[in-house]
C-alpha positions in Angstrom: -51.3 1.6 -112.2 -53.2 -0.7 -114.1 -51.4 -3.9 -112.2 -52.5 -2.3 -109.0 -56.3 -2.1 -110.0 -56.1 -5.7 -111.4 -54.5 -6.9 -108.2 -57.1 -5.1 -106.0 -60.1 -6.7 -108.2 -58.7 -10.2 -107.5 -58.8 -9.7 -104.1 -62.4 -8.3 -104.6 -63.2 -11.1 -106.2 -62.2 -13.7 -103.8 -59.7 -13.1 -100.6 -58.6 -16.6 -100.1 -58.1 -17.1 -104.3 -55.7 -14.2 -104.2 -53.6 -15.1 -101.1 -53.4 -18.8 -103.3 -52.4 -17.2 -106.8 -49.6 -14.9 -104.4 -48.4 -17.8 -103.2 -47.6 -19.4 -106.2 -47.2 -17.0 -108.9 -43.9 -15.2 -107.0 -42.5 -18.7 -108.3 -42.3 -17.1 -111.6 -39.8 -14.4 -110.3 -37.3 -17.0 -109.4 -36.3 -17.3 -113.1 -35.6 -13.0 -113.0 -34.0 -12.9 -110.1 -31.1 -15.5 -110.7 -30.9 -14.4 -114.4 -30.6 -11.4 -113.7 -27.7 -12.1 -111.4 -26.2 -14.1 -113.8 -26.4 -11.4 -116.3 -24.8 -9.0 -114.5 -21.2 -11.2 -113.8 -21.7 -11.9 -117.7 -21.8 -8.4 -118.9 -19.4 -6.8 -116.3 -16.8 -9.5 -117.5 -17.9 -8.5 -121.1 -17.1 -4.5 -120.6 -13.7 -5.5 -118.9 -13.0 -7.7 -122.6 -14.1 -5.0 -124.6 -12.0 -2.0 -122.6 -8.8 -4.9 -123.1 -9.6 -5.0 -126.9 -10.1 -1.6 -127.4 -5.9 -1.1 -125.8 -5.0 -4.1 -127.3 -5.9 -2.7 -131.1 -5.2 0.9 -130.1 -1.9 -0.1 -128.9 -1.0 -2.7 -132.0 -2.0 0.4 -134.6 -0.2 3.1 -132.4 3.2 0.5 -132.6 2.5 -0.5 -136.4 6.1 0.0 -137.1 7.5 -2.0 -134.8 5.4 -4.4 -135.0 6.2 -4.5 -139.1 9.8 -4.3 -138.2 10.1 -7.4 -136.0 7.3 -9.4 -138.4 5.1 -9.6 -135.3 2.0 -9.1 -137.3 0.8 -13.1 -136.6 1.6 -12.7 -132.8 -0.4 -9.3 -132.3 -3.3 -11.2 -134.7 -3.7 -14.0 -132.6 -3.8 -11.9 -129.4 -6.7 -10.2 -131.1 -8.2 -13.4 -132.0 -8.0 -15.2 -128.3 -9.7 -11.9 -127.2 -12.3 -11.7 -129.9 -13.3 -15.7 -128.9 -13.8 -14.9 -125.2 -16.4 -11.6 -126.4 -17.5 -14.2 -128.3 -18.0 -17.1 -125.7 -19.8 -14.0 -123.2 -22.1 -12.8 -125.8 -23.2 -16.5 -126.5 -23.5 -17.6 -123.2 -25.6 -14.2 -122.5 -28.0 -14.7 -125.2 -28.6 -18.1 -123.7 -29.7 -16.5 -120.4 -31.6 -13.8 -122.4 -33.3 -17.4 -124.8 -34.0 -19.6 -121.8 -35.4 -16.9 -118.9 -39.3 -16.0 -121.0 -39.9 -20.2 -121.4 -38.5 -20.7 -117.9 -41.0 -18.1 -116.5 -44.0 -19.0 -119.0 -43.2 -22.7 -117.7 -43.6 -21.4 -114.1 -46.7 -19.2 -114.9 -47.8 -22.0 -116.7 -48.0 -24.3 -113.5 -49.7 -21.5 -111.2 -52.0 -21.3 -113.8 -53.2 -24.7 -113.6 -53.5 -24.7 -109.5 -55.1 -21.6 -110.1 -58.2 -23.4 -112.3 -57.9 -26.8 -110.1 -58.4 -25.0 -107.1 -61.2 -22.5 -108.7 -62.9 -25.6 -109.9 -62.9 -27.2 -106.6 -64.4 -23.8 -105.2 -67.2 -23.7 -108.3 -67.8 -27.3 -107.1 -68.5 -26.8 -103.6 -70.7 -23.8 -104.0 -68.4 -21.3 -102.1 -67.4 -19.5 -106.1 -69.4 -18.6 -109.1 -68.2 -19.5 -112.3 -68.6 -15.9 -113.2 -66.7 -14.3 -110.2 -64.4 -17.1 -111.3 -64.0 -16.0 -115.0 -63.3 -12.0 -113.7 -60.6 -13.1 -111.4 -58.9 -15.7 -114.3 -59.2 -12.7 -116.7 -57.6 -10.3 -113.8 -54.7 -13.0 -113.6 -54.0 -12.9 -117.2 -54.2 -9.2 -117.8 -51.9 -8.8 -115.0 -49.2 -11.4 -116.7 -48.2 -9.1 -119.5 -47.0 -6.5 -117.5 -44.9 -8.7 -115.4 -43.5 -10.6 -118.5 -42.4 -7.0 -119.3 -40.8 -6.5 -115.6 -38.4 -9.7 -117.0 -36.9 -7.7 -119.8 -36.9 -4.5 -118.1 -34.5 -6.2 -115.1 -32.3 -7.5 -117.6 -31.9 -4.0 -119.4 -31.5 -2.7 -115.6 -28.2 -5.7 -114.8 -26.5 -4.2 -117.7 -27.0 -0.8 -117.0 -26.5 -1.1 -113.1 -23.0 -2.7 -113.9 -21.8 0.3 -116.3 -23.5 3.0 -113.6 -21.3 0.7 -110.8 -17.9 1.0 -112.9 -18.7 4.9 -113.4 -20.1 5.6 -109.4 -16.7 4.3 -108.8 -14.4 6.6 -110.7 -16.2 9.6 -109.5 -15.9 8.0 -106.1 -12.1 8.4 -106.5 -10.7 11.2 -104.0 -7.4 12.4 -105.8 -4.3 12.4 -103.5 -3.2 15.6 -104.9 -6.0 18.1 -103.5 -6.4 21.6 -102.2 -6.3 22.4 -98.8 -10.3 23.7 -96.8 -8.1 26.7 -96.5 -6.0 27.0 -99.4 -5.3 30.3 -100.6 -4.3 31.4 -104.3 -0.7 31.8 -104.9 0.6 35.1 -104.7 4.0 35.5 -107.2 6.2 38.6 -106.4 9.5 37.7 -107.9 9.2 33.5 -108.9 12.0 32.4 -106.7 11.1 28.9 -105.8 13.2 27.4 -102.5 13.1 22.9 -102.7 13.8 22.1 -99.2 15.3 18.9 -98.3 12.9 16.4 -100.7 12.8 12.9 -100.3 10.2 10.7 -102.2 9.6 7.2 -103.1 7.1 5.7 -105.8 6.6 2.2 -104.0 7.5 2.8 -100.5 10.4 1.1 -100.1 13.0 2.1 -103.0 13.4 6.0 -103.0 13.6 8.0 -106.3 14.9 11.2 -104.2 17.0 11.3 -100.9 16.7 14.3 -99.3 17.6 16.7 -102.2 17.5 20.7 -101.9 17.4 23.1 -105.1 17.2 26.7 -105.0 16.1 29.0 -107.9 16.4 32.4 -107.9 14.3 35.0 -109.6 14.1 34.9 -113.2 17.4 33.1 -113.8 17.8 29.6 -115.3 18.4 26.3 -113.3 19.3 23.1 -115.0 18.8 19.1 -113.8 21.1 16.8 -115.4 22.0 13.1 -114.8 21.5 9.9 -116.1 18.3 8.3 -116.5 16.3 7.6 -113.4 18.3 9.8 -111.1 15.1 11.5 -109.9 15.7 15.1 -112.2 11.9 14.5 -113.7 10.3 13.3 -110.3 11.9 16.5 -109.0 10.2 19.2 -111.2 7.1 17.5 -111.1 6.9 19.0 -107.3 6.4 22.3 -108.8 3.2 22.0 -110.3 2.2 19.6 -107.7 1.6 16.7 -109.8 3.9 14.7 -106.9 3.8 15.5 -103.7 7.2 14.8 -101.5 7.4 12.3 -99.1 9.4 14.7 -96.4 10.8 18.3 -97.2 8.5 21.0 -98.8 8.3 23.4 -102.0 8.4 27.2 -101.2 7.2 29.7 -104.2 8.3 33.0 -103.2 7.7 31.7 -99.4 4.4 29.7 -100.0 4.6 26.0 -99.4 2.5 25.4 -102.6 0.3 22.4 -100.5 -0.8 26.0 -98.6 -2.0 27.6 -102.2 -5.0 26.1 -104.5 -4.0 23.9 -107.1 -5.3 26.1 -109.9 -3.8 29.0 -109.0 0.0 27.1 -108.7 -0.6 26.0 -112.2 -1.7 29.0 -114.2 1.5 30.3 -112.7 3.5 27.8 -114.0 4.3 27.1 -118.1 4.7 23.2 -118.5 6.9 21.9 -122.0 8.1 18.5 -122.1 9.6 16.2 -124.8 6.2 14.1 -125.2 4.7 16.9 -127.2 0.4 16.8 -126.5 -1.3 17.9 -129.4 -5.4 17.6 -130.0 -7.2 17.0 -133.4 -8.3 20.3 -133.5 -7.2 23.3 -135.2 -3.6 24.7 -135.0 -4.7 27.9 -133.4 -7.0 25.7 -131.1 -4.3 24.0 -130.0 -1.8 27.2 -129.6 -5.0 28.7 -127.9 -5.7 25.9 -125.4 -5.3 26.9 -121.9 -5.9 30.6 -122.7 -9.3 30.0 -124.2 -9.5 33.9 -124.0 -6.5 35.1 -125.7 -7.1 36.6 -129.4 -5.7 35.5 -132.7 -3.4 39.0 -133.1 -1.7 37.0 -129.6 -1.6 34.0 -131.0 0.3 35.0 -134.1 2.3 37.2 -131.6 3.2 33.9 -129.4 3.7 31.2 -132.7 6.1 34.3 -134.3 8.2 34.4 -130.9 8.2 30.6 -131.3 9.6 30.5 -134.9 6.3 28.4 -135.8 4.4 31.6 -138.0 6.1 30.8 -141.0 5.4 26.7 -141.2 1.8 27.2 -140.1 1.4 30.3 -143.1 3.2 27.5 -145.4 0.2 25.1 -144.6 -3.1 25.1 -146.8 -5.8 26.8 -144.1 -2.9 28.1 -142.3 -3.6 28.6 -138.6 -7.2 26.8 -139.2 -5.4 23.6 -140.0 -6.8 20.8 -138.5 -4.1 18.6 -137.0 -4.1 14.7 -136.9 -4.4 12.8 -134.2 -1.2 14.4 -131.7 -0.2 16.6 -134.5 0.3 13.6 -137.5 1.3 15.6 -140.3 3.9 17.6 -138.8 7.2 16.5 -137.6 9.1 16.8 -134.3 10.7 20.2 -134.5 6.9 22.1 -135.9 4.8 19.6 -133.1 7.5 21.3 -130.1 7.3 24.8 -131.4 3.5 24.3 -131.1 4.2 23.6 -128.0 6.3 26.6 -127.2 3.8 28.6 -128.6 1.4 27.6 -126.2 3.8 28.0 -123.4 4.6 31.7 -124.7 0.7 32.8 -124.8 0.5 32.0 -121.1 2.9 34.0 -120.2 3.4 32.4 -116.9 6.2 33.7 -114.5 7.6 29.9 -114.0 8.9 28.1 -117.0 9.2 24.2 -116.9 11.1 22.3 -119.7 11.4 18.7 -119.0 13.8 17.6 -121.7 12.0 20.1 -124.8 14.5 19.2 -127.4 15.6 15.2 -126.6 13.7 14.1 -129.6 14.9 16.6 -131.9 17.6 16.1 -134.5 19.9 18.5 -134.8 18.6 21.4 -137.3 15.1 20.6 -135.1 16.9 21.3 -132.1 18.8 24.3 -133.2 15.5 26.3 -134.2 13.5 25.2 -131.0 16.3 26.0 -129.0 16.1 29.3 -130.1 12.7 29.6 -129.5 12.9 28.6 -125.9 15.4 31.4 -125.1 12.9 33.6 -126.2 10.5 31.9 -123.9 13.3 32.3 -121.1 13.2 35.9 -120.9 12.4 37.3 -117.8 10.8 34.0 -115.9 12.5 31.8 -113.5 13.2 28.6 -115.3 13.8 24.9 -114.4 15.2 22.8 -117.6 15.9 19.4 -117.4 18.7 18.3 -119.9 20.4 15.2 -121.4 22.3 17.1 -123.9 24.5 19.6 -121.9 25.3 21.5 -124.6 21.5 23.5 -124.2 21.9 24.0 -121.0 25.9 25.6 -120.9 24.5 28.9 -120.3 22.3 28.2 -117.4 22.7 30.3 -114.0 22.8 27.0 -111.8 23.1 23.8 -112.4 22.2 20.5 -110.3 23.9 17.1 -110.6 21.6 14.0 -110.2 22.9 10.9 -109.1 20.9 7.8 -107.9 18.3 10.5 -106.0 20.7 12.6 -104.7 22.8 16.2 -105.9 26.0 15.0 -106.3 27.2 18.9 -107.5 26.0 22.2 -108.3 27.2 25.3 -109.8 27.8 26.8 -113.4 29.3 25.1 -116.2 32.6 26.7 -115.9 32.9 25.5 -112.1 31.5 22.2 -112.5 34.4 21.2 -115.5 36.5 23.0 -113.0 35.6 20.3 -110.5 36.4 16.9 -112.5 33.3 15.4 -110.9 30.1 13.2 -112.5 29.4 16.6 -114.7 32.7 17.2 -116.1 32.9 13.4 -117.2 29.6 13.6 -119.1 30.4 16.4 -120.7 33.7 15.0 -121.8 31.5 11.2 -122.8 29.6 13.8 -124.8 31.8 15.9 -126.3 33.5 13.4 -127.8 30.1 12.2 -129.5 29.8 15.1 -130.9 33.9 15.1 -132.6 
């Protein structure tokens, strides 16, 4: 407001005097303006360094054993140290634009000021000014400066913060390819058979992970995926919740293509367990808790017992108030899993998904969670996926994987029968086990 009124009493003062001084004086924008795009390249290229740094460190201290193990400590250091000279190099080179843009606009205000007091000398000379109107408008022209001197600093402040709005405008920009349908309804779930029609899906486009692969589950029974790695048994459960959609074929949940149903709906029906155990620095019953924020601690305690996880946690020193590391530190493979269970067994969904639950495990570990996720088993249709066959011998259906396709399918007893790709792993693995 008070750079309008200034302006306004200049050209009070004298019309012709203020067209002159806004001619010249927009000179002393020129510095801001290619500053200020300088600035911007410099700090976007700075957030990009930092974001590497931060995964670079995060990844060195999350590997600390292997990187001890294979004396790797002087590689990962200087990797730090390259990326800590180019921060360095930005942040230098940005405090030079910050140094050199208020003498680069005083030297520019500087020169309009001296045409201004040539040219309102000339005026006082011929008559056509008084030296008094003159001294108001001078003094109108320098009251003015300040506040613009201030419009500098205030455009730098705004590069930086247009270039972190930019990066954050254009993740919420991001449309997810997995979305409900305009007329999507919930899922309805009457007896949890689930029908896999003729799937077929490639990551890339070209090489495909699944040709044209059909499963069937019935009601509240148990169907196993086996095969060796990269046969497509992971990228085929992963239909179910919907965190892939196929490229060709469809998904049928009691005879609702789940791309017809809402997303939330599909996965509150739908229990989720894998081998890469998620847990979050928060309490133990937090974390049992999470994803049935409403449940109470009598089902908690109910769900962790059913688990074979109520005895550890009452062994701990705040019990179920213990606040867990960072993905459950402190605890080892077999307690982080049945956590995990736990979880699974409060939400009582009607479709179970286990996606390798005891790989990791050794094999006391794998004998108690194993236990655990028959318990979980009851009375839900299940889909496990298995490298060791020996937790999945009692499953009502069992699918061969091999490069993408089913290769075979039936119970144990039939498959052995057969002499195929499952009767030979079995052997390859019971002979481990001698």
């Amino acid at each position: 407001a008070s750079v309008f009124f200034l302006v306004l009493l200049m050209f009070f003062q004298s019309f012709e005097m203020a067209c002159v001084v806004f001619f010249v004086f927009p000179a002393a924008i020129w510095p801001i303006v290619i500053f200020g795009k300088k600035m911007r390249k410099k700090f976007k290229k700075s957030r990009e360094v930092g974001e590497g740094f931060f995964d670079q460190i995060t990844q060195t201290f999350k590997s600390i054993k292997i990187v001890k193990s294979y004396c790797t400590e002087q590689l990962e250091f200087d990797g730090v140290k390259k990326t800590i000279e180019v921060q360095n190099k930005l942040q230098f080179s940005m405090a030079v634009i910050n140094a050199l843009q208020h003498p680069l606009m005083e030297f520019v205000g500087g020169v309009g000021m001296a045409a201004t007091l040539g040219y309102g000398g000339y005026k006082i000379t011929a008559g056509t000014m008084t030296a008094g109107n003159f001294m108001v408008f001078l003094l109108a022209i320098v009251a003015a400066y300040k506040p613009m001197k201030n419009l500098a600093t205030l455009h730098m402040t705004l590069q930086q913060g247009v270039v972190s709005m930019q990066r954050l405008f254009a993740m919420l920009d991001i449309v997810p390819s997995i979305r409900d349908k305009a007329d999507a309804k919930p899922l309805e779930i009457t007896t949890g058979r689930i029908d896999m029609n003729r799937l077929s899906f490639s990551y890339d486009g070209e090489r495909p992970v699944l040709k044209n692969a059909t499963v069937h589950c019935e009601p509240n029974q148990t169907v196993a995926f086996v095969g060796h790695s990269g046969s497509g048994k992971s990228t085929m459960i992963n239909f179910i919740p919907r965190f892939y959609d196929p490229d060709a074929g469809e998904v049928l949940i009691d005879g609702q293509n789940v791309k017809d149903v809402t997303l939330e709906s599909l996965r509150k029906q739908t229990a989720y367990v894998s081998q890469d155990v998620i847990l979050f620095h928060d309490t133990i019953k937090n974390n049992i808790r999470y994803g049935t924020p409403d449940a109470t601690d009598e089902q908690i305690v109910a769900a962790a017992k059913a688990a074979a996880a109520h005895d550890f946690i009452m062994g701990m020193e705040d019990g179920y108030d213990t606040v867990l590391g960072e993905q459950g530190s402190g605890l080892s493979g077999g307690q982080r899993q049945m956590i995990s269970i736990a979880r699974a067994m409060l939400k009582n969904a009607p479709i179970l998904l286990l996606d390798e639950a005891t790989a990791a495990l050794d094999s006391k570990s794998e004998s108690v969670v194993q236990n655990s996720l028959e318990q979980l088993m009851k009375n839900r249709t299940t889909v496990v996926i298995a490298h060791r066959l020996s937790t999945i011998i009692n499953a009502d259906r069992i699918y061969v994987f091999d490069e993408g396709e089913i290769v075979e399918q039936g119970t144990h007893a039939e498959l052995v029968a057969l002499d195929g790709v499952y009767a030979q792993m079995y052997r390859i693995q019971y002979r481990k086990a001698e």
